[in-house]
C-alpha positions as CSV (number, residue, x, y, z in Angstrom):
1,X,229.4,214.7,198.6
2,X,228.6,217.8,197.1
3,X,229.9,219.2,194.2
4,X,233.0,221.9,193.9
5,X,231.6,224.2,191.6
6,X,234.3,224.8,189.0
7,X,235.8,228.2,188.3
8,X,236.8,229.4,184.9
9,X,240.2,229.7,183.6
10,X,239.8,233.6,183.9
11,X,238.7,233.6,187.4
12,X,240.2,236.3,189.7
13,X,240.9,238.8,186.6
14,X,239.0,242.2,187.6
15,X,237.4,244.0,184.3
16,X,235.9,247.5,184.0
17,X,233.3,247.4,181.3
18,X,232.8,250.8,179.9
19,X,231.3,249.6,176.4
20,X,227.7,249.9,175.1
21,X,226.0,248.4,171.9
22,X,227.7,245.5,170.2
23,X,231.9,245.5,169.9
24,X,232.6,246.2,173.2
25,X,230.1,244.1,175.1
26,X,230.8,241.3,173.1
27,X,234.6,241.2,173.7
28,X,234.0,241.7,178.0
29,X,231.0,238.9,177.2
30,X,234.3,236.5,176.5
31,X,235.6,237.2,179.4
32,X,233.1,237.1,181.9
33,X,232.4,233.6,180.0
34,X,235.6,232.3,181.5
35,X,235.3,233.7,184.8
36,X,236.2,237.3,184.5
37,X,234.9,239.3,186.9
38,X,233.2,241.9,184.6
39,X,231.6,245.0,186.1
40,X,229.4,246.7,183.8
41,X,230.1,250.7,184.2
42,X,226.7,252.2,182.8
43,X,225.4,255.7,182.7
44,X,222.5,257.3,184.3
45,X,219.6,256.7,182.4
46,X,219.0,253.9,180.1
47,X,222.3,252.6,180.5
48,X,223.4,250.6,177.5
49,X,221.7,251.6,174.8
50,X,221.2,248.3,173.7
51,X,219.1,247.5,176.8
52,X,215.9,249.0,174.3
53,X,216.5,246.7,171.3
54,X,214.2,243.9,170.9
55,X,213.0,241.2,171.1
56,X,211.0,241.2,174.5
57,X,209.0,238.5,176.1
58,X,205.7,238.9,174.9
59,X,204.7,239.0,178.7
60,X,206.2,242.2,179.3
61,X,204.5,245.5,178.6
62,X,207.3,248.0,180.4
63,X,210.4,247.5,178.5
64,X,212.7,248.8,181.3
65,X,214.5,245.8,182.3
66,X,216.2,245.0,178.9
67,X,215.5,242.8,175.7
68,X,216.9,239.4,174.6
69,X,219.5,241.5,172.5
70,X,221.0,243.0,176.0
71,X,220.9,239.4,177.9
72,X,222.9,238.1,174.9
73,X,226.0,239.9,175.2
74,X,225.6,240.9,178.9
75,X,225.5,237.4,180.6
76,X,227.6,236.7,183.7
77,X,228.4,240.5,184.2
78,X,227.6,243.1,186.9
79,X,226.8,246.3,186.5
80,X,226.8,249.3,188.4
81,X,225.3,253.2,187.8
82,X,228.0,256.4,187.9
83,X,227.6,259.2,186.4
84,X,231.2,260.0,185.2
85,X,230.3,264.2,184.7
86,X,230.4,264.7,188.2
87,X,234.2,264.5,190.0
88,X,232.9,262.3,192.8
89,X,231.6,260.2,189.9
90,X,235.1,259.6,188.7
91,X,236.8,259.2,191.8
92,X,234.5,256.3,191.9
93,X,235.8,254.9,188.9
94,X,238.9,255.8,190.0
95,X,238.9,253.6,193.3
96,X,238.0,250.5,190.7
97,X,240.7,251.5,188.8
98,X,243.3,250.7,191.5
99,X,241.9,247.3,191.9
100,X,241.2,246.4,188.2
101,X,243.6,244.6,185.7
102,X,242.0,246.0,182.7
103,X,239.7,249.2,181.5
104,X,237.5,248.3,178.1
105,X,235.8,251.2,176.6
106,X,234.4,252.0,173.4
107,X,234.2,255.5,172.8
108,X,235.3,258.3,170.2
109,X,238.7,258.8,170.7
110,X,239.4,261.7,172.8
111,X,236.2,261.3,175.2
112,X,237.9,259.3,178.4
113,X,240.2,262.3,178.0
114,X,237.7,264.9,178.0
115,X,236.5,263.3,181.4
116,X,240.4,263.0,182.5
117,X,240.0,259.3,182.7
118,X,242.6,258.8,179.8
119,X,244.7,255.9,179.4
120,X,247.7,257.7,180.7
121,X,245.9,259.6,183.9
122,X,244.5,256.4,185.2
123,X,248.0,254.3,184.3
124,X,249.2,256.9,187.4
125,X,246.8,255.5,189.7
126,X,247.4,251.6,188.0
127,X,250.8,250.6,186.7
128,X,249.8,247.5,186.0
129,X,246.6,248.1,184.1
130,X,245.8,247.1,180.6
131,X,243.5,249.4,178.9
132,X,241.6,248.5,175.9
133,X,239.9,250.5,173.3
134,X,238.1,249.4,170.7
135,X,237.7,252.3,168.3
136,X,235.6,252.6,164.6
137,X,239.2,254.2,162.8
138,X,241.5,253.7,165.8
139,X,243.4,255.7,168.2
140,X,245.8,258.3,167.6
141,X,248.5,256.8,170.2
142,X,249.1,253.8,167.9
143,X,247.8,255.4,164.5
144,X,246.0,258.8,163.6
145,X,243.3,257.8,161.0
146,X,241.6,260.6,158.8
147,X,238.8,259.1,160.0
148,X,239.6,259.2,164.2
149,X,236.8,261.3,164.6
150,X,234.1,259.4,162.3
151,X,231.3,257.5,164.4
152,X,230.8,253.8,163.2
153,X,228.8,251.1,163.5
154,X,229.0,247.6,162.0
155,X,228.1,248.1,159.0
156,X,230.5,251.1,158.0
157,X,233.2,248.9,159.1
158,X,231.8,245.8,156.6
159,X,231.4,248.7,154.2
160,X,234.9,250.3,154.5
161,X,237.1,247.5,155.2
162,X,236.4,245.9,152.1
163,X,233.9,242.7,153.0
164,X,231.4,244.6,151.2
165,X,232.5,244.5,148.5
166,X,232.8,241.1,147.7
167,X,230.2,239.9,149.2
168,X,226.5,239.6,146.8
169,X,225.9,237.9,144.0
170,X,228.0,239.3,140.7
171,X,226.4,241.7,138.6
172,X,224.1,242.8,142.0
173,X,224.8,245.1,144.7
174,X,227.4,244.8,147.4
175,X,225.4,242.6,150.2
176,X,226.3,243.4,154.3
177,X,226.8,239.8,156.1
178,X,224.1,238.9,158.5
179,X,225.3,239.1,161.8
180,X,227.5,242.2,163.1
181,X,230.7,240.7,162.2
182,X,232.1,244.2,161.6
183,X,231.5,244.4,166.0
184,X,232.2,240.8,167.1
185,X,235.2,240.3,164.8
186,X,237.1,243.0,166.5
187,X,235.5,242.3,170.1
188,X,236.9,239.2,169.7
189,X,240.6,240.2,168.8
190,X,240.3,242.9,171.3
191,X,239.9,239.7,173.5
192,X,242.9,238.3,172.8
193,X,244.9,241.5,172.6
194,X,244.0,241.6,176.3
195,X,244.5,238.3,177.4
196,X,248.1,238.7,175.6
197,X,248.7,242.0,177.3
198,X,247.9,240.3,180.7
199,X,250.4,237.7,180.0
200,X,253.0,240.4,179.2
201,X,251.8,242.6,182.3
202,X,252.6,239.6,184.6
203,X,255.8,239.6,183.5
204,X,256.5,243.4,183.7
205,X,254.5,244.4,186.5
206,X,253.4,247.3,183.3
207,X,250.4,247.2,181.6
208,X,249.9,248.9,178.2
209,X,246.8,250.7,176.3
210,X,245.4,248.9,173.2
211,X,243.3,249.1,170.8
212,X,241.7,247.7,168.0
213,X,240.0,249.0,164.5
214,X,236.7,247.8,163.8
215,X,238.4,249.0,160.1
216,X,241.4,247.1,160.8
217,X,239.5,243.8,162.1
218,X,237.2,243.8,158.8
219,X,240.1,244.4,156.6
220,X,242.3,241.7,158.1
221,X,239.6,239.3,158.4
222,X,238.9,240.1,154.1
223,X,241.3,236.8,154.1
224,X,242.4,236.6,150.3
225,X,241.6,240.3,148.7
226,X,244.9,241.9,149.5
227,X,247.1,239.7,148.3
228,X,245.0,239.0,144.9
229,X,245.2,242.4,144.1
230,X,248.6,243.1,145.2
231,X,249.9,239.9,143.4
232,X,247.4,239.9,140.2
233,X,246.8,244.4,140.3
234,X,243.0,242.8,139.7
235,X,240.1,244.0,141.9
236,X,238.6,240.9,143.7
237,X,234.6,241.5,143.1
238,X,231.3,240.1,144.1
239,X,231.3,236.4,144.5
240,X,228.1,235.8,144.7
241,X,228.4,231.7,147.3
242,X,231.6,230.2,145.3
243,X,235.4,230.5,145.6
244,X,237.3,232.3,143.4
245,X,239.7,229.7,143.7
246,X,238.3,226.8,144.7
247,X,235.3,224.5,142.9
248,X,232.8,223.3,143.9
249,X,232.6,225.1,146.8
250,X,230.0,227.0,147.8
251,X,225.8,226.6,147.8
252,X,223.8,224.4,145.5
253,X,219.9,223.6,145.4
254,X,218.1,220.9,147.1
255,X,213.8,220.0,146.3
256,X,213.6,221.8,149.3
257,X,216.0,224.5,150.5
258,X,220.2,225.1,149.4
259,X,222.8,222.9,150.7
260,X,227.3,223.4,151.2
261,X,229.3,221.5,149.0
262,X,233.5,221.8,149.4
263,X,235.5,220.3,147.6
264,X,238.8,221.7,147.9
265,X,240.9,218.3,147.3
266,X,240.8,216.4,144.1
267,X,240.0,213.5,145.9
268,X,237.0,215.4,147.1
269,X,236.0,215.7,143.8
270,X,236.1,212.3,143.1
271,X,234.1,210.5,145.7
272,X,231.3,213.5,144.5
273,X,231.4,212.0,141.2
274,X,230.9,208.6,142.5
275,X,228.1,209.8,144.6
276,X,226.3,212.3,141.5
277,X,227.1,208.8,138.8
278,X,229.2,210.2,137.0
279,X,232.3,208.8,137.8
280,X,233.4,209.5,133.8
281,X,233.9,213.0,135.3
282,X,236.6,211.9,137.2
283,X,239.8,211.7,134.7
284,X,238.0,214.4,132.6
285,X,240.7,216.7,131.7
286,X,238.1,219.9,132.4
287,X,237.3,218.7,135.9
288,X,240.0,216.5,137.0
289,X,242.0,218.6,138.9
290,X,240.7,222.1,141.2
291,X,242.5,223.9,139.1
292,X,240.9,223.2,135.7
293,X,238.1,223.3,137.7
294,X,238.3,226.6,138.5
295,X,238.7,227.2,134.5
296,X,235.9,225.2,133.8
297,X,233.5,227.0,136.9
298,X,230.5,227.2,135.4
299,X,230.3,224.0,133.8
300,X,231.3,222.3,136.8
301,X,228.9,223.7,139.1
302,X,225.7,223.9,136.6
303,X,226.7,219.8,136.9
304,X,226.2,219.6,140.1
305,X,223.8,221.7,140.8
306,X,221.7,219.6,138.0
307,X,222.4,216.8,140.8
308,X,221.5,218.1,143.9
309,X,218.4,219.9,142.8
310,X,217.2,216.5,142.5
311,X,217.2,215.4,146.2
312,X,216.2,216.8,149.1
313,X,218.6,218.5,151.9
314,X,217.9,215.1,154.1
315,X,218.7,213.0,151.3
316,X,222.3,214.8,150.2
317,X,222.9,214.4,153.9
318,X,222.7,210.9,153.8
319,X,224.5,210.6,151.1
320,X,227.3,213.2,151.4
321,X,227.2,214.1,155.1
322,X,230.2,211.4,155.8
323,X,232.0,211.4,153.1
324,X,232.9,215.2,152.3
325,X,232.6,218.5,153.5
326,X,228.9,219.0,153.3
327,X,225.9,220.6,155.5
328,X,222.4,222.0,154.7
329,X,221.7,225.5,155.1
330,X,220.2,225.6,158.5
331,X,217.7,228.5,159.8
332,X,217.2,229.6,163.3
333,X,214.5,226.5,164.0
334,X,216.6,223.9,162.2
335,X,219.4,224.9,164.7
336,X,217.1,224.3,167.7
337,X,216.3,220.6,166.3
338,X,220.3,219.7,165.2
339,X,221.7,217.1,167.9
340,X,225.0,218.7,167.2
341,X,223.8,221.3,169.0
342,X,222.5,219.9,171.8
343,X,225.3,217.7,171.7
344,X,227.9,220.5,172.1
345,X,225.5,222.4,174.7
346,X,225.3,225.2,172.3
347,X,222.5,226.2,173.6
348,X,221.6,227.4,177.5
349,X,217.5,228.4,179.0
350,X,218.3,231.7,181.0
351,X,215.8,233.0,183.3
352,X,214.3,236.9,182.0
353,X,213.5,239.8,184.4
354,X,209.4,240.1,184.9
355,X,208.7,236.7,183.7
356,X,208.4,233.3,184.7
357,X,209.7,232.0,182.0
358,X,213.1,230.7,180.9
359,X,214.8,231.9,177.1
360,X,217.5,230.7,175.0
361,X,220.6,232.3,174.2
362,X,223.8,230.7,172.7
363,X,226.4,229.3,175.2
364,X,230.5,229.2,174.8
365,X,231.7,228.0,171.7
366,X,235.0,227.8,174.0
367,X,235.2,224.7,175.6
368,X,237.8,223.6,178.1
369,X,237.9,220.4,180.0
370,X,239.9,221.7,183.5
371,X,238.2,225.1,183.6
372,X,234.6,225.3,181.5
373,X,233.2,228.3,180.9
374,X,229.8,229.3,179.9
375,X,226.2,231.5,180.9
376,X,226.5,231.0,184.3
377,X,224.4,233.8,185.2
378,X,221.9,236.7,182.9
379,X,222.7,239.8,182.1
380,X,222.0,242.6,184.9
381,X,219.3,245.0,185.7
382,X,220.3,248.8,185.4
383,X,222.6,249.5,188.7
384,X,221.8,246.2,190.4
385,X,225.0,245.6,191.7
386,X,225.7,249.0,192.7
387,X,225.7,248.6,196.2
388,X,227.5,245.0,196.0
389,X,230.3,246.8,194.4
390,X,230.7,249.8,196.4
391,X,230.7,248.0,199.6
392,X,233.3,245.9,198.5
393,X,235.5,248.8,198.2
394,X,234.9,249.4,201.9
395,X,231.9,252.6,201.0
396,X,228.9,252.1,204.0
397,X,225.4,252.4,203.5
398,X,225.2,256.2,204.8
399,X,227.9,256.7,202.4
400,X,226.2,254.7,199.1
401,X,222.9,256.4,200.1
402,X,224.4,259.9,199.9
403,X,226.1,259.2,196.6
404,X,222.7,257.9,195.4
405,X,220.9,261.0,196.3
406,X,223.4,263.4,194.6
407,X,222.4,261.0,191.7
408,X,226.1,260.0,191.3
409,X,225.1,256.6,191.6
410,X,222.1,254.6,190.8
C-alpha cells in the first residue's frame, strides 16, 4: 500500500513573501517548513539579492540560478516575477492578496505605501489578512523610532541592540556573533507573531499589521544586561566565554581544540571535582558553592582549565560527556561526522540547479510527530512558478503571455 504523504501542521495557510536577504526569508523559510504555502514575490531582475551570494557548485560557471546561501533560506517556496512599478503589476499582487492569510515584507518603512500596497489599502481588499513587517527600527503605526528611516543589516542591529557589547574577550574589542542572529532572531519572532495573529484572526474574522525590530529582537534577546544595570546602575561589559554569574561555565582548553564546561548547580561542581581529583575542592569554602565561585572566578577556572588542557576533546568527552553539561567545540566538518546529527536528521542532500549533484543544507530543528515538517523541496529559480501561480487565479495563457511581454511578469 502506498504511502500518504504527510502534510505539515501549516498546510493550507497562503503566504506572500515580499522579503529579500536574510530576516525576512528566514521567518517565511519557517513556514514553508511546516507546510505553508509560501510564494516568493521577487522583482525583475536578479530577484533576491541574495540569489548572487556564494558559495556555488564548483560546476557552475553562470551564476544565474542562485548560490547555496539562496537555497538555504528559500527551500519549499515558490516564487513568481512582478514588477510592482507598473499598476497592472499591483493589481497582480492584489488578486493574491484576496486569497492570502498573510503579507511578509521587509522593507523601509514607508515603501509598500509609496507603491499604495500599505497595510491599510490592502486590509480593504482582505479583512482577514495579517500583515507582517519586519523593519531595522520599526514601524511608525506601533512606534516611531528616530531611526525609522535608517537602513540595517545584521550587524547594526548586534551593534545597536546591545549584543555587541558584551560579546569579546575583556580588555579587546566588541566582537559580532557568527551567524546573522541580528536577522534570524527576529525572523523567527516575526514567526510566531504571525502564527499568533492567525490564531486571533480565526477568532475575529480581522487580521492585524505587525511588526518586529530587528533592534527590538537583539535587545530582548541581550537576556541579563537590562536588568544588571537597572538593578546594580553597573554597565555589563565584555565577557570574553564565561558567566558573569555563573562558574565554571563557559570554554576551557583541550591537547587539541577548546571544550563547554557548565556547571550551574553545586552538585555540578562536585562530580567535576571527582572527575579533575580533586575532590578536596569540594567543601573548600572558595569553591564550594556558585556563588563564592563567582568571587573566587579566576582561581576556579585557571583550576580547571590546568585540567582539561591535559586531555584531549575525546577524552573529556568520555569522561564528562554523561555526567555534566559538557560538549567540544565542534566546526562545520565535526558536525557532518556527530551521530547526533544524523540521528536528529539535521541534515538533508538537496538537488542544485545545473548540476548533477546533491548538497547539504540544514533541516527543521522543529520536530513534530503527527505533522513533520522539513526541506521538502529547493529553493526556486527566478519566476519559475510564475505561470503555476497565475493560472491558479483563473489568468490564461494569452493572458500570462501578454503580461510577460509588457515585462510585468517574468
Amino acid at each position: 500500500m502506498p504511502k500518504t504523504k504527510v502534510q505539515g501542521a501549516l498546510s493550507g495557510l497562503k503566504v506572500l513573501d515580499l522579503t529579500q536577504a536574510l530576516a525576512g526569508p528566514f521567518c517565511t523559510m519557517l513556514l514553508a517548513d511546516q507546510g505553508a504555502d509560501v510564494i516568493k514575490v521577487e522583482a525583475p531582475g536578479i530577484g533576491d539579492i541574495t540569489r548572487q551570494m556564494v558559495p556555488f557548485p564548483p560546476e557552475i560557471t553562470d551564476r544565474k540560478p542562485f548560490g547555496g546561501y539562496f537555497q538555504s533560506v528559500n527551500r519549499n517556496k515558490r516564487s513568481i516575477v512582478i514588477d510592482l512599478k507598473q499598476p497592472e503589476g499591483k493589481e497582480i499582487l492584489r488578486s493574491l492578496v484576496k486569497e492570502s492569510d498573510v503579507l511578509v515584507e521587509n522593507f523601509r518603512a514607508g515603501v509598500m505605501e509609496g507603491l499604495d500596497l500599505s497595510y491599510e489599502a490592502l486590509a480593504e481588499i482582505n479583512p482577514k489578512l495579517v500583515y507582517a513587517a519586519i523593519r531595522g527600527f520599526g514601524d511608525p503605526r506601533t512606534g516611531a523610532s528616530p531611526y525609522s528611516n535608517w537602513p540595517a543589516y545584521d550587524v547594526i542591529a548586534q551593534a545597536m541592540g546591545g549584543m555587541m557589547s558584551i560579546t569579546g574577550q575583556p580588555g579587546g574589542s566588541p566582537t559580532k556573533v557568527g551567524p546573522g542572529v541580528g536577522d534570524m532572531i527576529p525572523a523567527s519572532l516575526m514567526a510566531f507573531g504571525v502564527m499568533s495573529a492567525i490564531y486571533e484572526a480565526d477568532k475575529s474574522g480581522k487580521g492585524q499589521f505587525l511588526d518586529v525590530a530587528m533592534y527590538d529582537s537583539v535587545l530582548a534577546f541581550c537576556e541579563r544586561i537590562v536588568p544588571q544595570y537597572s538593578y546594580t546602575g553597573e554597565v555589563p561589559g565584555l565577557e570574553g566565554n564565561g558567566h558573569p554569574a555563573l562558574c565554571p561555565f563557559g570554554l576551557f582548553p583541550a591537547k587539541d581544540g577548546y571544550v563547554s564546561i557548565a556547571c550551574p548547580r553545586d552538585h555540578f561542581w562536585g562530580l567535576l571535582c571527582q572527575e579533575m581529583g580533586r575532590e578536596e575542592l569540594i567543601e573548600d569554602k572558595r569553591f564550594k558553592y556558585n556563588h563564592s565561585r563567582v568571587e573566587f572566578m579566576e582561581e576556579t577556572l585557571q583550576i580547571v582549565s590546568d585540567w582539561t588542557r591535559n586531555l584531549t576533546k575525546k577524552e573529556l568527552a568520555e569522561k564528562l560527556g554523561s555526567k555534566l553539561p559538557f560538549g567540544p567545540v565542534q566546526n562545520a566538518k565535526d558536525l557532518f561526522e556527530d551521530p547526533h546529527v544524523s540521528a536528529r536528521d539535521m541534515l538533508t542532500l538537496i538537488e542544485h540547479p545545473n548540476t548533477n549533484k546533491k548538497y547539504h543544507i540544514t533541516n527543521t530543528p522543529i520536530k513534530m510527530t503527527k505533522t513533520p515538517g522539513g526541506v521538502r523541496t529547493g529553493a526556486p529559480l527566478l519566476g519559475e512558478h510564475t505561470d503555476d501561480i497565475l493560472k491558479s487565479y483563473g489568468l490564461n495563457e494569452d493572458q500570462i503571455a501578454e503580461l510577460r511581454r509588457k515585462k510585468i511578469v517574468i
